[in-house]
C-alpha angles and dihedrals in degrees: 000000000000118000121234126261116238115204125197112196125215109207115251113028102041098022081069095050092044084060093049101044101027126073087197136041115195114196116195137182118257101233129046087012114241134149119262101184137346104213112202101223091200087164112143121237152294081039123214142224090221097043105130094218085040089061109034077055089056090050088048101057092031081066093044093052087044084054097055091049089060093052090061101037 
């Protein structure tokens, strides 16, 4: 059996990727970890940097992981 592979997103780069490659982005809250919010990513590909929904996406889980920051600060 193959064990699972945990990401850990930082938030520009690969937030960015994951946008790109994934239909779904789950936040979750550092500890204990729960999940914050599961974002549904239904863009249609190839996806783009400008795309408005793509974008407004990208706003919406740099809050969440802002939110989750605080929580630990």
């Amino acid at each position: 059996m193959t064990n699972p592979r945990i990401w850990t997103p930082r938030p520009n780069s690969t937030l960015r990727k994951a946008l790109r490659l994934a239909d779904r982005a789950v936040v979750m809250w550092p500890r204990p970890g729960k999940v914050l919010r599961d974002v549904a990513v239904d863009l249609p590909r190839p996806r783009g940097h400008d795309d408005p929904e793509y974008l407004r996406l990208r706003r919406v889980i740099l809050r969440l992981l802002g939110e989750t920051e605080r929580s630990t600060a």
